[in-house]
Each structure stands twice: as C-alpha cells, then as structure tokens.
N, C-alpha and C positions, 0 to 999 in steps of 0.2 A: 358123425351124425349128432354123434352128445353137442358137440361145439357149434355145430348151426342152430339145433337148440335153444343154447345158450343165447347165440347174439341174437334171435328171432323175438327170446321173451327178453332181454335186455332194450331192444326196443320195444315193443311193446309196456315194459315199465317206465324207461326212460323219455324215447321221441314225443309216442302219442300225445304224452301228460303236459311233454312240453310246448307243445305247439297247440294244444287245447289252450294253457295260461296263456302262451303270447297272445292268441286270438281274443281271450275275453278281456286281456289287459286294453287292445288296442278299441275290442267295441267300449271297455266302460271308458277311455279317455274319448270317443266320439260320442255315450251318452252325457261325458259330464260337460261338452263345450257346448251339445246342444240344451241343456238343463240351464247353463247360463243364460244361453241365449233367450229360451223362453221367458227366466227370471226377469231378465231387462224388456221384452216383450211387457210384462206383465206389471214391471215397475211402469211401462211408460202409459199403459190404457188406464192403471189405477191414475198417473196425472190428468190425462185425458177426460175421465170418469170425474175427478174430482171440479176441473172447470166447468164442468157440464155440470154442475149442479148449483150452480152459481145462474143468476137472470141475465148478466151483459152478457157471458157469453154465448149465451140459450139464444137471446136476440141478436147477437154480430152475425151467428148463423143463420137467423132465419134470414133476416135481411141482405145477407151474403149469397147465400146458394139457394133461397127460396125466392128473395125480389120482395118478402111482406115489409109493410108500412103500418105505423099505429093511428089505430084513428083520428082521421084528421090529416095526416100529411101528407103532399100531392107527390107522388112517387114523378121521378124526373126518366124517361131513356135515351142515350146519347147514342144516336143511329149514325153510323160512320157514313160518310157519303159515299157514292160509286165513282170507281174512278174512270173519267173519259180517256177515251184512245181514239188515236185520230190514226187515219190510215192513208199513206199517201197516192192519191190517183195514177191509175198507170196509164198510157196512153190513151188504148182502147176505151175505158172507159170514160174519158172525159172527152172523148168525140174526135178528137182533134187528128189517131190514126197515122199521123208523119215522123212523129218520134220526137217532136218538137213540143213545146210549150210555151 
C-alpha cells in the first residue's frame, strides 16, 4: 500500500508539473509567432498610415476607387461594348420545314 503511494505522489510531483510546462511551453511558442505576426501587421498599416498622409496619395485614391476629378477636368468612362451572338436558324424557324436551305 505504502508503495502505490509512493508512485501515485511521484506522479503527481513528477507527470502533472511536466505536462503543465510542455503545455505552456508550446502555447507561448504559438503566442510568440502570433506577436510577430501582428508586429509585421502593424509595421505594414504604420507604411500604409504613413502614405496616407501624403496628398498624391490621398488623390490616386480618390480618383481610383471614388471616380473624383478636380475642378475643371472632364472625367472620361470607357464603357465596354456588348458583345453580339448570332444564333444559327434552325429549320422550323426560317420557314422553309424540309430540312434543306
């Protein structure tokens, strides 16, 4: 009885503690790749943040994804045309009924 015990608080000292550290070993090596990850997130909106505070770019976007013009100049739309389809007549419909043409 003594010697079950034994091995019962030997794990309990040993297992538990160990498989607690591997656990939080392996969350802070998935906190620390996502902390990079945000770092580079965070480097790239401060680039972002910083072009935007600049006037060209302020206007490539408006002109880009809004369509504005500065006063004075005749905005151009380049409308694609539709494209025709022609469909070939089948008997029936062009009268003719013999299967001939």
């Amino acid at each position: 009885m003594l010697g079950v015990l034994a091995i019962v608080g030997g794990l309990f000292a040993f297992v538990y503690p160990t498989s607690t550290y591997l656990r939080q070993r392996a969350e802070l090596g998935k906190a620390t790749e996502r902390l990079e990850r945000l770092r580079e997130e965070t480097a790239r909106l401060e680039r972002e943040s910083d072009k935007l505070r600049g006037d060209a770019e302020v206007e490539r976007l408006a002109r880009e994804q809004y369509g504005l013009v500065r006063p004075g100049e005749t905005p151009f739309v380049l409308v694609p045309s539709t494209p025709t389809t022609t469909t070939p007549l089948d008997d029936a419909a062009n009268g003719t009924g013999d299967g001939q043409t």
